[in-house]
BALOBA-1460 file (C-alpha; in Angstrom, 3 decimals):
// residues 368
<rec num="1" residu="x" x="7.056" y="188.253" z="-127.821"/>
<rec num="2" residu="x" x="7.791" y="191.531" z="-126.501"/>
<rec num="3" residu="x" x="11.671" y="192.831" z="-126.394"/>
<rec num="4" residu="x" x="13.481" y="192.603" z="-123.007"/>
<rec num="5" residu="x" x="14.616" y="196.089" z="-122.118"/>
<rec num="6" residu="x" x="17.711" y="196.832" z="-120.123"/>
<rec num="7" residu="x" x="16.418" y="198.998" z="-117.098"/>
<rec num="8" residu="x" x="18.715" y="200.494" z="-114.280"/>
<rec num="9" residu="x" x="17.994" y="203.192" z="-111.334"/>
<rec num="10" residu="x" x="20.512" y="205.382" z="-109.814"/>
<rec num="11" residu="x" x="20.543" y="207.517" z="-106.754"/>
<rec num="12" residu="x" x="22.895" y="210.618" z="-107.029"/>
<rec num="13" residu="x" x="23.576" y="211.297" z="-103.133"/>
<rec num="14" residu="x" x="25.620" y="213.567" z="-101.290"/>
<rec num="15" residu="x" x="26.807" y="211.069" z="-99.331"/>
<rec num="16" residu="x" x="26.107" y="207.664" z="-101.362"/>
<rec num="17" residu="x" x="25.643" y="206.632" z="-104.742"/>
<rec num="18" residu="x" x="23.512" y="203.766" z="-105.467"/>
<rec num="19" residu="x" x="22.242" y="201.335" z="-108.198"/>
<rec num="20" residu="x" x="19.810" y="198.602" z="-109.137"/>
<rec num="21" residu="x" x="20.569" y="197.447" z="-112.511"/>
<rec num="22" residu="x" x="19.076" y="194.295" z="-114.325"/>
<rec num="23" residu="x" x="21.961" y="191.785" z="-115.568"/>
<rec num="24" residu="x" x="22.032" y="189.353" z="-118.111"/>
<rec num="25" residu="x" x="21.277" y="186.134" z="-116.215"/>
<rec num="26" residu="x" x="17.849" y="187.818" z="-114.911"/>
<rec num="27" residu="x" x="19.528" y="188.795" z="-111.343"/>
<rec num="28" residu="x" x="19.416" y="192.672" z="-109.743"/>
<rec num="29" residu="x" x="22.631" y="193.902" z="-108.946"/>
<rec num="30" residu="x" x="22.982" y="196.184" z="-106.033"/>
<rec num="31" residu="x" x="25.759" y="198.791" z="-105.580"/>
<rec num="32" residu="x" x="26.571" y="201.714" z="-103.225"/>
<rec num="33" residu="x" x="29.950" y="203.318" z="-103.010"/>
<rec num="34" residu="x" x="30.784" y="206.574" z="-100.627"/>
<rec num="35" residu="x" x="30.368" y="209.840" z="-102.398"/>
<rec num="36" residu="x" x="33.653" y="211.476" z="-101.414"/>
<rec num="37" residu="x" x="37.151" y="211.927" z="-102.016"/>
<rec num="38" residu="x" x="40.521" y="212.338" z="-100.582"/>
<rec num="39" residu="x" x="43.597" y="214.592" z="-102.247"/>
<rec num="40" residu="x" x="47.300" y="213.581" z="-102.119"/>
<rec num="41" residu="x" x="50.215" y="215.012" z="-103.081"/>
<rec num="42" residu="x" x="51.544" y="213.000" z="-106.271"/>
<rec num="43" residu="x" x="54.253" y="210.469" z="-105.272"/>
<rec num="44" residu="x" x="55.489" y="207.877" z="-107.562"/>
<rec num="45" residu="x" x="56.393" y="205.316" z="-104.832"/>
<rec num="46" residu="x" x="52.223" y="205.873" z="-103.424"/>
<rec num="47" residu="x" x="50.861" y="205.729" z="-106.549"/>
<rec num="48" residu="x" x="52.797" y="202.163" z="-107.085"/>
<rec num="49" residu="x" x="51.564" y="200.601" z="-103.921"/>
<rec num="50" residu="x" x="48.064" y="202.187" z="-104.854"/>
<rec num="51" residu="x" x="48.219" y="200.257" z="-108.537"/>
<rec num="52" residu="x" x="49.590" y="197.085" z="-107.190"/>
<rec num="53" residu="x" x="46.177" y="196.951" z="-104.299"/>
<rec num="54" residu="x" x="43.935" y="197.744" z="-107.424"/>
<rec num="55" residu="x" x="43.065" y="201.178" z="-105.330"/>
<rec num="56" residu="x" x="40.225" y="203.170" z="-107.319"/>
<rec num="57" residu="x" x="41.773" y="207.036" z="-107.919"/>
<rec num="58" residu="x" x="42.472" y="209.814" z="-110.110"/>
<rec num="59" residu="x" x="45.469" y="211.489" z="-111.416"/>
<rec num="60" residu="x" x="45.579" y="215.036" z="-112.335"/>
<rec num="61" residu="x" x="48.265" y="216.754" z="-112.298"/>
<rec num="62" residu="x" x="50.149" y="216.706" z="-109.846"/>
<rec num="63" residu="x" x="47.453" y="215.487" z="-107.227"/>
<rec num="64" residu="x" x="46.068" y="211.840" z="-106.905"/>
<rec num="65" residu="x" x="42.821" y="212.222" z="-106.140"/>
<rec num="66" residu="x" x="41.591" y="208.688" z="-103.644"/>
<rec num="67" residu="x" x="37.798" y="208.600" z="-104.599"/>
<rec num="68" residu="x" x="35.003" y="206.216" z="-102.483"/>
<rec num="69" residu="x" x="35.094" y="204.079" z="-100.206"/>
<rec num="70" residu="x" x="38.845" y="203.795" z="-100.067"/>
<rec num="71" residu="x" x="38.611" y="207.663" z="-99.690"/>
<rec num="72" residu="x" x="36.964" y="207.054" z="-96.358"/>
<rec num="73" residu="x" x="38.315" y="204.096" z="-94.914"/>
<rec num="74" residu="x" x="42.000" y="206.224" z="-95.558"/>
<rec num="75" residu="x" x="40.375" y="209.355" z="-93.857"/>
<rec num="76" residu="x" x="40.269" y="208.057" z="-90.078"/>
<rec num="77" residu="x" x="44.188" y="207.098" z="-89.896"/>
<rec num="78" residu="x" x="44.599" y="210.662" z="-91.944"/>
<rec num="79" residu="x" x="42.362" y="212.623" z="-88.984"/>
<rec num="80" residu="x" x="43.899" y="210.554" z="-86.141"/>
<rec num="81" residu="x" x="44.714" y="212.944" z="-83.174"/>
<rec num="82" residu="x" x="43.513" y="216.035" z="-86.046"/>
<rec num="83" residu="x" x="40.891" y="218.084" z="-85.862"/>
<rec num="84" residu="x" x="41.067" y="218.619" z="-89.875"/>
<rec num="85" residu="x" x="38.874" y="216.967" z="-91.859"/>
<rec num="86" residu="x" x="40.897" y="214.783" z="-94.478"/>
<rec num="87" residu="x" x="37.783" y="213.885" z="-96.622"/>
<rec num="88" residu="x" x="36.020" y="216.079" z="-99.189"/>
<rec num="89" residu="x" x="32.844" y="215.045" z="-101.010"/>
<rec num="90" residu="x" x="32.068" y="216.410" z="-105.126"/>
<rec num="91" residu="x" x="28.461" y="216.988" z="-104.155"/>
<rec num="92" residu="x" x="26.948" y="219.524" z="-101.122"/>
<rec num="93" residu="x" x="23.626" y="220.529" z="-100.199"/>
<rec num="94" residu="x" x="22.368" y="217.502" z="-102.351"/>
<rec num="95" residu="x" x="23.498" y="219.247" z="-106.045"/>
<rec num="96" residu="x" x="27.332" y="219.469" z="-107.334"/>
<rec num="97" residu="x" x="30.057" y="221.053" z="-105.231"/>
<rec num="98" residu="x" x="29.831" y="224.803" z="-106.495"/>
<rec num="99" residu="x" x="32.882" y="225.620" z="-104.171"/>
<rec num="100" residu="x" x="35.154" y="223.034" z="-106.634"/>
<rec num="101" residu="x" x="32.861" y="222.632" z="-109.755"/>
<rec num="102" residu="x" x="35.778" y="221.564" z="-112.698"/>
<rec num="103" residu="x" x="37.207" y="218.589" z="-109.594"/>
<rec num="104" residu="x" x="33.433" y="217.807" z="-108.132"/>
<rec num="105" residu="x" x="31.999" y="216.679" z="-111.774"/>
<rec num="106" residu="x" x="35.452" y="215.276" z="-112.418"/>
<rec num="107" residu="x" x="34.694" y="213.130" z="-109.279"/>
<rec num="108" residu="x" x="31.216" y="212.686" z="-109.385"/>
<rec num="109" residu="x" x="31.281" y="211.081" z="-112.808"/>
<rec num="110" residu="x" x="33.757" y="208.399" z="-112.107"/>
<rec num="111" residu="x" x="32.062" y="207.252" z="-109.393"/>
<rec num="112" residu="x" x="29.088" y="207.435" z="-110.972"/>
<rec num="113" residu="x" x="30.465" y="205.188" z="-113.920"/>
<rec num="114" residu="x" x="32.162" y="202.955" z="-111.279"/>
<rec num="115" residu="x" x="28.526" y="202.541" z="-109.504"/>
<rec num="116" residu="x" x="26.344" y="201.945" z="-112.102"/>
<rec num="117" residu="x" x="28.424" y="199.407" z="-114.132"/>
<rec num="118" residu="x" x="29.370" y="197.140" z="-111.427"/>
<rec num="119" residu="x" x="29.648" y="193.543" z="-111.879"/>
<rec num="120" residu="x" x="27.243" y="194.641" z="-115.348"/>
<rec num="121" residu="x" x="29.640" y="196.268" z="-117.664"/>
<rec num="122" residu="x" x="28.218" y="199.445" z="-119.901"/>
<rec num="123" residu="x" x="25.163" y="200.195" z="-121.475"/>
<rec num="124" residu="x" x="23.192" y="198.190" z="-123.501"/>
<rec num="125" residu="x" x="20.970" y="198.604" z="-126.439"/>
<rec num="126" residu="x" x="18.154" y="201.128" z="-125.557"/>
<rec num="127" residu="x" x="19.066" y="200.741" z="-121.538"/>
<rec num="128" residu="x" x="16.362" y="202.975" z="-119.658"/>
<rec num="129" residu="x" x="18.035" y="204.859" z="-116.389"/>
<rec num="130" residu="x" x="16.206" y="206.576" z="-114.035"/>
<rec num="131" residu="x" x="18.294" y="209.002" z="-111.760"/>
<rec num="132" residu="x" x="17.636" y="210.825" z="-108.525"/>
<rec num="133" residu="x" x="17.344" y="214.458" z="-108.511"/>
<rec num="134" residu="x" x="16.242" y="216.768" z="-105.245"/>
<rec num="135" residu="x" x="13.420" y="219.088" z="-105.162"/>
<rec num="136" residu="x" x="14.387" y="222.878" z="-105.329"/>
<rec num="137" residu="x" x="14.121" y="223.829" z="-101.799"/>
<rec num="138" residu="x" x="11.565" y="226.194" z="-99.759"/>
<rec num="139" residu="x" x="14.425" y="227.634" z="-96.857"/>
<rec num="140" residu="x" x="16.991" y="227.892" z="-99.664"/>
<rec num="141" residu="x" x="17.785" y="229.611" z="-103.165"/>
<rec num="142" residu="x" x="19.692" y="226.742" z="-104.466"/>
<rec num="143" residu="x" x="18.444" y="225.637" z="-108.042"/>
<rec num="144" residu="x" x="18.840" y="221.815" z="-109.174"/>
<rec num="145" residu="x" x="18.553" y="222.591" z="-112.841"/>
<rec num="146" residu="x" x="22.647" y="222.866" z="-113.587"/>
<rec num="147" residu="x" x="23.229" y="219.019" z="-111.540"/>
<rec num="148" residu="x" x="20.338" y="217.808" z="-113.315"/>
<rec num="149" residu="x" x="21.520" y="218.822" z="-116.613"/>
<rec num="150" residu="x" x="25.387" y="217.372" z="-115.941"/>
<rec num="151" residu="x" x="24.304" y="214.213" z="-114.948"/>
<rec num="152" residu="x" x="22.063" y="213.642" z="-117.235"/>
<rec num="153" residu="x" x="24.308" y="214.528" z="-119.754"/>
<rec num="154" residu="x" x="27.056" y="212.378" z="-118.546"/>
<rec num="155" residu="x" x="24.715" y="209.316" z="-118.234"/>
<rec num="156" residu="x" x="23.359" y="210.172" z="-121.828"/>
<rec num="157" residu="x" x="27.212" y="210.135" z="-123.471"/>
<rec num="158" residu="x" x="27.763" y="206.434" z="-121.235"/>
<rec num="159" residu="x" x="24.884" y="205.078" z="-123.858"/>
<rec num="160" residu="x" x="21.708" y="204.984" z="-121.403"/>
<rec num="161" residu="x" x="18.253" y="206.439" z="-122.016"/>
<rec num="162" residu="x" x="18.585" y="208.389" z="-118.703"/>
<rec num="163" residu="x" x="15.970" y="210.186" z="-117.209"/>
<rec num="164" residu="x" x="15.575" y="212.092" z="-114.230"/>
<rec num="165" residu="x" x="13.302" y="211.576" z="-111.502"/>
<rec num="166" residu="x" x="12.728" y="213.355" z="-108.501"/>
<rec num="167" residu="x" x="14.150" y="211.429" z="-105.253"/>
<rec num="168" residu="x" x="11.246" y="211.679" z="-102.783"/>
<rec num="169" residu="x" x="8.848" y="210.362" z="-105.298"/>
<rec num="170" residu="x" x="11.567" y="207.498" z="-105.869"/>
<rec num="171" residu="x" x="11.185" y="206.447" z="-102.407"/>
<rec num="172" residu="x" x="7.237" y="206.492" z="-102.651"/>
<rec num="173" residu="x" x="7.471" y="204.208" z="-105.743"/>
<rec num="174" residu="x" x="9.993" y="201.976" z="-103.334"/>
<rec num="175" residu="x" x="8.029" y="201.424" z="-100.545"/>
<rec num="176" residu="x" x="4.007" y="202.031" z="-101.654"/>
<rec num="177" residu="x" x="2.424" y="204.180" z="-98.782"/>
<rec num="178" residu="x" x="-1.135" y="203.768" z="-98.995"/>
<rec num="179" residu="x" x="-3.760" y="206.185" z="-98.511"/>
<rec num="180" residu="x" x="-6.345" y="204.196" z="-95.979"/>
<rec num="181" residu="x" x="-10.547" y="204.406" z="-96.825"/>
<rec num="182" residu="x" x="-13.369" y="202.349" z="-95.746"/>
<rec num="183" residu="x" x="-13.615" y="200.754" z="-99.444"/>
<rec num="184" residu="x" x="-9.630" y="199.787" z="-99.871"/>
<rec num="185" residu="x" x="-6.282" y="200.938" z="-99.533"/>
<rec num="186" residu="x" x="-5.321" y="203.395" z="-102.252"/>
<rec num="187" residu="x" x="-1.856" y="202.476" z="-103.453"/>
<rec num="188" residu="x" x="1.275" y="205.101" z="-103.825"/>
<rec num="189" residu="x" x="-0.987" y="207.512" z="-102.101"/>
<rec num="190" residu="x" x="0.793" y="208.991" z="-99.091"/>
<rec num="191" residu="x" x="4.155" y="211.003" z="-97.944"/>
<rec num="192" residu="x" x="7.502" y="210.261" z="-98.565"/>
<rec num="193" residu="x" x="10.628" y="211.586" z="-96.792"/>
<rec num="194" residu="x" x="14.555" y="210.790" z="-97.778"/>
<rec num="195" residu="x" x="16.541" y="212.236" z="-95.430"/>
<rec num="196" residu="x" x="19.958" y="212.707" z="-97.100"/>
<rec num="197" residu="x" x="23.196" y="214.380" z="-96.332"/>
<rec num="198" residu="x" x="22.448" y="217.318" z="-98.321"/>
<rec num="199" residu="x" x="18.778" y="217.896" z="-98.527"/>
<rec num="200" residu="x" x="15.479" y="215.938" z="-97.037"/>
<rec num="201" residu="x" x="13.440" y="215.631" z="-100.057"/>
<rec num="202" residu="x" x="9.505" y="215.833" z="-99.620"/>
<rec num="203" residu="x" x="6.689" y="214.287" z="-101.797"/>
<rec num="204" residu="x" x="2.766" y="214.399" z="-101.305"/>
<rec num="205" residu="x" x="1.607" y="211.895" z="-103.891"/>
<rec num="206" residu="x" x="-1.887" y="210.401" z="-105.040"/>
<rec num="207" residu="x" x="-1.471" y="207.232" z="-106.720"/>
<rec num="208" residu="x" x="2.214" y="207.832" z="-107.674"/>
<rec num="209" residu="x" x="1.391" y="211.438" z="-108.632"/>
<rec num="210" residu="x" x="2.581" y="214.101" z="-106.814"/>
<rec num="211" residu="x" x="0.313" y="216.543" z="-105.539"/>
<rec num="212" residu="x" x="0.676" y="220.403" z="-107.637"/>
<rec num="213" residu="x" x="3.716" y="222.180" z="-105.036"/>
<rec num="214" residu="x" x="3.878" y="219.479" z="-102.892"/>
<rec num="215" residu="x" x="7.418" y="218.424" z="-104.653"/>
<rec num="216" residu="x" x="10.460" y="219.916" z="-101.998"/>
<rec num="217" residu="x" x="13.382" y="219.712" z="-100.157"/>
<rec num="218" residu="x" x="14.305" y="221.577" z="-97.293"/>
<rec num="219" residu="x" x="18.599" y="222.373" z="-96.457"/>
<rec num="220" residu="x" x="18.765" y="221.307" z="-93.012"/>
<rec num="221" residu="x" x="19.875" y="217.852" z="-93.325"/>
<rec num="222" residu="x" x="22.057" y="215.484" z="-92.410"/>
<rec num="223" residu="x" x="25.771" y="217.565" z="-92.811"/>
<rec num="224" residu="x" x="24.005" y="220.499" z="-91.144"/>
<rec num="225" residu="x" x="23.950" y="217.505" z="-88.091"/>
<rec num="226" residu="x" x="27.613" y="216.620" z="-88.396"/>
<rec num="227" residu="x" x="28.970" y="219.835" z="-88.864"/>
<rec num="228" residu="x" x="27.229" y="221.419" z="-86.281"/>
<rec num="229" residu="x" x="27.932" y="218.230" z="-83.781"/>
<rec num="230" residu="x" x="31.941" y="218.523" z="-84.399"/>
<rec num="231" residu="x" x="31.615" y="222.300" z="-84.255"/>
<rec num="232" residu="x" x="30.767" y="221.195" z="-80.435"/>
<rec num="233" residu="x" x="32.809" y="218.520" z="-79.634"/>
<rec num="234" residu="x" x="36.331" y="220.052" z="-81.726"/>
<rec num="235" residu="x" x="35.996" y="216.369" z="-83.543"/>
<rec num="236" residu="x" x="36.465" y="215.918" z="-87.360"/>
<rec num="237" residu="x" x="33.470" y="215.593" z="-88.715"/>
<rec num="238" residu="x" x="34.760" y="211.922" z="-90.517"/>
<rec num="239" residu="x" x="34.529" y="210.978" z="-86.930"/>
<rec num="240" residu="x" x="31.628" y="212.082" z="-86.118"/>
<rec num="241" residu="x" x="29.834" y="210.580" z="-89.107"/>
<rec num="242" residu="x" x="31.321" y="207.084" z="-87.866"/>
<rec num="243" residu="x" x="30.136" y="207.773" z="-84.516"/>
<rec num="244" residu="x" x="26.714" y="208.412" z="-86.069"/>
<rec num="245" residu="x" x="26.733" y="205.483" z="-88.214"/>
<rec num="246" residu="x" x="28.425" y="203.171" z="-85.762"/>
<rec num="247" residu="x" x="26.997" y="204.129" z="-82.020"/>
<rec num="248" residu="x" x="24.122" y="206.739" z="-82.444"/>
<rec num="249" residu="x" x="21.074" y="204.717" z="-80.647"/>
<rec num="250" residu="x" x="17.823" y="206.889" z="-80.112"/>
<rec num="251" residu="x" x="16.766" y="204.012" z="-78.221"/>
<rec num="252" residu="x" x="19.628" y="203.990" z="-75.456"/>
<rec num="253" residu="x" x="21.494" y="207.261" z="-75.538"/>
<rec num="254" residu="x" x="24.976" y="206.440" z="-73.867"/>
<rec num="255" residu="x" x="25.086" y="209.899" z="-72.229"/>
<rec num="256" residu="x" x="29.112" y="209.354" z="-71.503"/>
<rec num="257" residu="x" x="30.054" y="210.218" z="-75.307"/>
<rec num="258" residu="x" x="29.722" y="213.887" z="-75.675"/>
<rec num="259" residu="x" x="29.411" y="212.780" z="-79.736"/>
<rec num="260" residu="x" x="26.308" y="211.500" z="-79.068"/>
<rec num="261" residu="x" x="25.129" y="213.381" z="-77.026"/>
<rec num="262" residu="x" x="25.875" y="216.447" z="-79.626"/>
<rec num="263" residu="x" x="24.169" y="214.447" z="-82.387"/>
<rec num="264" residu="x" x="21.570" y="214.173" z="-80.508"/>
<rec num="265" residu="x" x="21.136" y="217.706" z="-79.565"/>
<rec num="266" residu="x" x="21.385" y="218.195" z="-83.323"/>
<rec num="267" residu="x" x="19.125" y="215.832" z="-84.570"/>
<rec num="268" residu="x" x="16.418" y="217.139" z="-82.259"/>
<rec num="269" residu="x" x="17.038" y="220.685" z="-84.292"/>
<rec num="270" residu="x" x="16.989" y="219.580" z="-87.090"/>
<rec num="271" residu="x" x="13.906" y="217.523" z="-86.929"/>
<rec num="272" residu="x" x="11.940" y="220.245" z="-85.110"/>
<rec num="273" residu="x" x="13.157" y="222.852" z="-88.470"/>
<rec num="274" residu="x" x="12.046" y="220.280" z="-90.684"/>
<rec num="275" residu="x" x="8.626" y="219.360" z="-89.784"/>
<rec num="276" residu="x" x="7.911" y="223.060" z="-88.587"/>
<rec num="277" residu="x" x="8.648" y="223.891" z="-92.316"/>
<rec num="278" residu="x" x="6.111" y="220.849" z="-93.542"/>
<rec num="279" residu="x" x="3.487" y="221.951" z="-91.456"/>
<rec num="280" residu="x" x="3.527" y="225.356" z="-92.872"/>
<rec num="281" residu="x" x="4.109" y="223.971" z="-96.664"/>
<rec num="282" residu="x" x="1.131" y="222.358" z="-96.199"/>
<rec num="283" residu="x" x="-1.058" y="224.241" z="-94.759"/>
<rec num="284" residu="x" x="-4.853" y="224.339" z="-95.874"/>
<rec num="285" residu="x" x="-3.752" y="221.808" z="-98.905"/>
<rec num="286" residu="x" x="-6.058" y="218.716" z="-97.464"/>
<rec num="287" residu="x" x="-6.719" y="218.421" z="-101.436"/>
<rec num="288" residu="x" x="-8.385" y="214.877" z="-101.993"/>
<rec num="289" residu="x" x="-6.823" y="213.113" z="-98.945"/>
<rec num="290" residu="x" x="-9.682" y="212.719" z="-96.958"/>
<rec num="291" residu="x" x="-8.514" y="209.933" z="-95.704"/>
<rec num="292" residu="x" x="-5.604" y="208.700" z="-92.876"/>
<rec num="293" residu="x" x="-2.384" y="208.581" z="-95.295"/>
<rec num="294" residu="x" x="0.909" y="206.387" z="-94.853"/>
<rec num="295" residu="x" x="4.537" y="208.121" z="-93.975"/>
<rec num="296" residu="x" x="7.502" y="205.980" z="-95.670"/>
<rec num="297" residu="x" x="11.420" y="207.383" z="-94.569"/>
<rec num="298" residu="x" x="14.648" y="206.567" z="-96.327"/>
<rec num="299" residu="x" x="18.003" y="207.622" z="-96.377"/>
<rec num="300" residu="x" x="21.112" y="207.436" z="-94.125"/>
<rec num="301" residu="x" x="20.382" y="210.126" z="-91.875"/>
<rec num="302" residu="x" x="17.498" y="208.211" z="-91.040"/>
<rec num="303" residu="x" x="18.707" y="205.233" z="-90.665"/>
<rec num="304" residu="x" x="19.479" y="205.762" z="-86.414"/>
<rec num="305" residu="x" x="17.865" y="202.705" z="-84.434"/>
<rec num="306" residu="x" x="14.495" y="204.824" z="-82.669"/>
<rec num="307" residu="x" x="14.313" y="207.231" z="-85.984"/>
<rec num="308" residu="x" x="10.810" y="206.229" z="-86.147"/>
<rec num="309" residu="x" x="9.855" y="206.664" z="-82.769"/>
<rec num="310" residu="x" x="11.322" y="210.553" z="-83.010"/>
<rec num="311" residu="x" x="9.273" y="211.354" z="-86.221"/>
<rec num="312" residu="x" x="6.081" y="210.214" z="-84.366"/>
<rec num="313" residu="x" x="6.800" y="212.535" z="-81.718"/>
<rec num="314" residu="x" x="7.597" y="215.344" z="-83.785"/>
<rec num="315" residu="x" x="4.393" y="214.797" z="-85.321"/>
<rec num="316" residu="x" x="2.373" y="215.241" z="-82.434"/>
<rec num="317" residu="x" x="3.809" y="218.400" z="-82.075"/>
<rec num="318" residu="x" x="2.339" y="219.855" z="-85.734"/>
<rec num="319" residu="x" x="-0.422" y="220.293" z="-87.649"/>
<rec num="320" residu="x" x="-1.007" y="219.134" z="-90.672"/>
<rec num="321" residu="x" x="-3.880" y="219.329" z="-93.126"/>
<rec num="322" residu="x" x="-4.207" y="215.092" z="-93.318"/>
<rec num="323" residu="x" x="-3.911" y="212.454" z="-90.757"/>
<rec num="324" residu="x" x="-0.681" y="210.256" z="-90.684"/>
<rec num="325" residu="x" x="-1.909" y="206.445" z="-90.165"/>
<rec num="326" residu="x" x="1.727" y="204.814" z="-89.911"/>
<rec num="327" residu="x" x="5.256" y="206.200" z="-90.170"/>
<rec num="328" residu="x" x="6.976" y="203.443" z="-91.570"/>
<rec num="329" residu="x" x="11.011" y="203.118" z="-92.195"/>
<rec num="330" residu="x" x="12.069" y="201.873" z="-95.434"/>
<rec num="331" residu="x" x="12.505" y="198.270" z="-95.413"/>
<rec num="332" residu="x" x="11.347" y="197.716" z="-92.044"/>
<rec num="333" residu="x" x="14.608" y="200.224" z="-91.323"/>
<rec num="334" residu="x" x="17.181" y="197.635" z="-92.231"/>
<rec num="335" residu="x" x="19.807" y="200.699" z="-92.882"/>
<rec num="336" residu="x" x="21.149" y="199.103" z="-95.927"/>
<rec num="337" residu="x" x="17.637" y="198.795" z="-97.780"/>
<rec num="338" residu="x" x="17.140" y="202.374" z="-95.946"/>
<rec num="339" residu="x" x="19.920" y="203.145" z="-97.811"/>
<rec num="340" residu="x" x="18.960" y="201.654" z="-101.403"/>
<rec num="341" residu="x" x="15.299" y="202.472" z="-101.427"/>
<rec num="342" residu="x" x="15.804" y="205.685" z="-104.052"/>
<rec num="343" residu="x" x="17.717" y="203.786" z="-106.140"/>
<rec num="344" residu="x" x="15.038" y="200.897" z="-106.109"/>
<rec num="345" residu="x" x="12.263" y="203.599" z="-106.861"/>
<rec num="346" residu="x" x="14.174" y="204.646" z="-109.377"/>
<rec num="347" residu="x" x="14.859" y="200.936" z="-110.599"/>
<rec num="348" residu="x" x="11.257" y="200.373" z="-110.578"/>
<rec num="349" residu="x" x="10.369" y="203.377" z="-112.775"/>
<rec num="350" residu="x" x="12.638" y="202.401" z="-115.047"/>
<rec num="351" residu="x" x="11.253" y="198.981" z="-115.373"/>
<rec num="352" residu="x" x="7.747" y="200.049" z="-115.841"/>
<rec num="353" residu="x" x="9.401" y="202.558" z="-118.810"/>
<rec num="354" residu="x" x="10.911" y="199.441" z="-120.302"/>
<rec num="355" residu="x" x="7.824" y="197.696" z="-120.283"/>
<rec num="356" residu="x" x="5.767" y="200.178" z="-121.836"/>
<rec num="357" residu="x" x="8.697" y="200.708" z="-124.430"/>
<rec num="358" residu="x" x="8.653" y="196.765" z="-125.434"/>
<rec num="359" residu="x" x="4.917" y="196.968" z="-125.660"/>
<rec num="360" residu="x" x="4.837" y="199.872" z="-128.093"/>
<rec num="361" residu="x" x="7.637" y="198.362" z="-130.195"/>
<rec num="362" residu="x" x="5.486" y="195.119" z="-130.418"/>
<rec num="363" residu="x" x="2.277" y="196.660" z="-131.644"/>
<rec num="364" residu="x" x="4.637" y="198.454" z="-134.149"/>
<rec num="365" residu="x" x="5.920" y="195.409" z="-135.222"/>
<rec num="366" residu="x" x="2.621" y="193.291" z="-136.090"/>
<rec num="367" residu="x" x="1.290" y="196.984" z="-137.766"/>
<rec num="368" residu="x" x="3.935" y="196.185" z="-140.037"/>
């Protein structure tokens, strides 16, 4: 009988971490904690009333350092009548934080830790983990090869068999796009789109392998959005990400909130920079996709009611070298499986590694 192998996927965000991790009683356990941070002045009497509510921060120095979700539930009383932005995040532009690099990986890999052992506890013998990681992008210099290397070298000393994995090809593992022909569907054949904080991460892919260049991200994402929309408005940007996440309705603009009605302005941007830039990445690289091909979209700057609809448009407006058949929201565009869907890929990979591990220890076994 073949070993059971711990397996475990994690989604390094700007904006949210998430995990899928196997537990012991045969269940999936699903976390996702706010990739930010607040800073305080270090006060005895706070840091007493932050023990005593089991608060999750850091002390260095002097400096307590609120980390989270706490981070960003404390952020809207902090920016009340402000136009400062109380809350800072350890990742931008989908890589670590190079304006703070010694406090972002501080940051980062506590709640990193905190996400990926919930409600599981730490590594276990031979535990596979597949991470996220963003393509380098095409409208940008910015290299991932210095994040990739820190996390992975973080989630290496924590005990697991980690493993990076790039996050737009997690997404097509999550949610299967199919390539459509006359004789069948063709399975994990299609594009895939996460549309993060930081970066929207791009994957071409022919049965779950990606296409030779067609790996990318482009910059123009979801903080360009925000801080472009409370540029406009002379809102913090905390509360314009609430207003996003909370009231922003592509289907029924209310037209009386200039917030809105800046995101929307903003969105429409960035969407028309982002597919402009995919129609000329792809250009003339038809390939072996003769065929009408699937479009699958996670991630949190996605995750606006009438997304969908707004892609489709945008589409009509470009060429491109392959016919889209369906644009299809992750999980049906539920915003928390919208949400989860790298960290699933990623889960998934890492189950099919821990299958293939337990198989080759097997045959190893009855050769000797």
């Amino acid at each position: 009988m073949s070993e059971i192998i711990p397996s475990t996927g994690a989604d390094i965000g700007t904006m949210w971490l998430a995990s899928m991790r196997d537990n012991d009683k045969g269940d999936i356990v699903y976390t996702s904690v706010r990739d930010c941070y607040r800073i305080l002045n270090f006060e005895e009497e706070f840091e007493d009333q932050m023990k005593e509510q089991g608060s999750h921060y850091i002390r260095e120095g002097n400096k307590l350092y609120i980390i989270g979700n706490e981070a960003y539930i404390q952020s809207s009383m902090a920016e009340f009548g402000s136009e400062t932005d109380a809350l800072q995040r350890p990742m931008k532009d989908g890589i670590l934080n190079p304006d703070s690099p010694k406090i972002s990986l501080m940051i980062l890999r506590e709640l990193i830790k905190a996400c990926v052992e919930n409600k599981v506890g730490p590594a276990r013998k031979d535990e596979i983990l597949y991470f996220s990681v963003p393509g380098n992008p095409i409208d940008s210099n910015i290299n991932n090869s210095f994040h990739t290397k820190m996390c992975q070298q973080f989630l290496t000393g924590l005990g697991y068999d980690s493993r990076p994995l790039n996050e737009s090809l997690a997404v097509l593992f999550s949610e299967n796009p199919k390539m459509h022909c006359p004789e069948g569907d063709i399975p994990f054949t299609g594009l895939a789109m996460s549309f993060g904080a930081g970066q929207i991460n791009v994957c071409l892919a022919e049965r779950g392998v990606p296409i030779k260049g067609m790996e990318f991200s482009i910059c123009k994402a979801g903080d360009y959005i925000d801080i472009n929309a409370a540029r406009m408005t002379g809102e913090p940007r905390t509360k314009v990400l609430r207003t996003k996440e909370k009231k922003l309705n592509f289907n029924s603009i209310d037209d009386s909130d200039p917030i809105v009605l800046a995101l929307e302005c903003y969105y429409e941007e960035m969407l028309n920079y982002v597919f402009n830039q995919i129609s000329t990445k792809f250009s003339g690289n038809k390939g072996s996709l003769e065929h009408p091909i699937d479009l699958v979209v996670s991630g949190g700057t996605a995750s606006v009611p009438g997304m969908d609809k707004k892609i489709k448009t945008m589409l009509a407006k470009i060429e491109l070298p392959f016919e889209i058949a369906e644009v299809r929201l992750a999980g049906g565009g539920d915003r928390t499986k919208m949400l989860g869907a790298v960290a699933r890929g990623c889960y998934l990979r890492a189950k099919q590694a821990a299958k293939k591990m337990a198989n080759t220890k097997d045959a190893l076994d009855k050769v000797s």
